[in-house]
N, C-alpha and C positions, 0 to 999 in steps of 0.2 A: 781663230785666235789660239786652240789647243796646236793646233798642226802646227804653227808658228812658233809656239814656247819651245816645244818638244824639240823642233829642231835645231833651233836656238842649243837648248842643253846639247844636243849631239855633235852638233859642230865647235861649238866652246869648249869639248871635251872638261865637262864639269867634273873636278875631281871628286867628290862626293857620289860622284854616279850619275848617269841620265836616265838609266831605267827605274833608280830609285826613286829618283823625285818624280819621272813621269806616272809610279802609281800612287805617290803622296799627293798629288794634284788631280789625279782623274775624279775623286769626287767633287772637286768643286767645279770643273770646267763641263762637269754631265751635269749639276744638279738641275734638276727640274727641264733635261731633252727625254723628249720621246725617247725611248728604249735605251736611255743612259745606262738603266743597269745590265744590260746585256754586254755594251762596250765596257763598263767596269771592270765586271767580270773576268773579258777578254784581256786586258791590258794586266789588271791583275797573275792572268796566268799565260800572261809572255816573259819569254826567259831571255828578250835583248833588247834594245832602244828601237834598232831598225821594226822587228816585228812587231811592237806596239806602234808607229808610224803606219805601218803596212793596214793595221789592224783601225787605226782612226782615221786613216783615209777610207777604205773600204766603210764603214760605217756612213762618215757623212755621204759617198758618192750616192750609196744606197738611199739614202734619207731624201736625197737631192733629187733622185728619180720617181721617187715613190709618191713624193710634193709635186713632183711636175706633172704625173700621170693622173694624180687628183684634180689638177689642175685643168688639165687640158678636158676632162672629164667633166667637168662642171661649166 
């Protein structure tokens, strides 16, 4: 749903900014994931829309593998 909004703002070219809203909105779309505030953080100190994309994709994919490998482990 984050990756969705975010690009959503980027493509509608939101005049308001999309980098700006996408670090107005990173606490509500982390609250309560595992290591949300690492990706906070990260999105907080991206200086463009694309690399906060970059930066919440690589997040989840990590999250994605890390759930699988527990998985498969169990």
């Amino acid at each position: 749903m984050m990756k969705d909004y975010f690009t959503r703002l980027v493509e509608e070219e939101v005049s308001y900014g999309a980098l700006g809203k996408m670090k107005q909105f990173a606490s509500w779309f982390t609250h309560g994931v595992p290591g949300g505030a690492a990706l906070r953080k990260g999105i907080y100190e991206s200086k463009s829309a694309p690399e906060v994309l970059g930066r919440v994709e690589d997040f989840f994919e990590k999250s994605l593998a890390a759930r699988t490998l527990v998985s498969i482990a169990n």
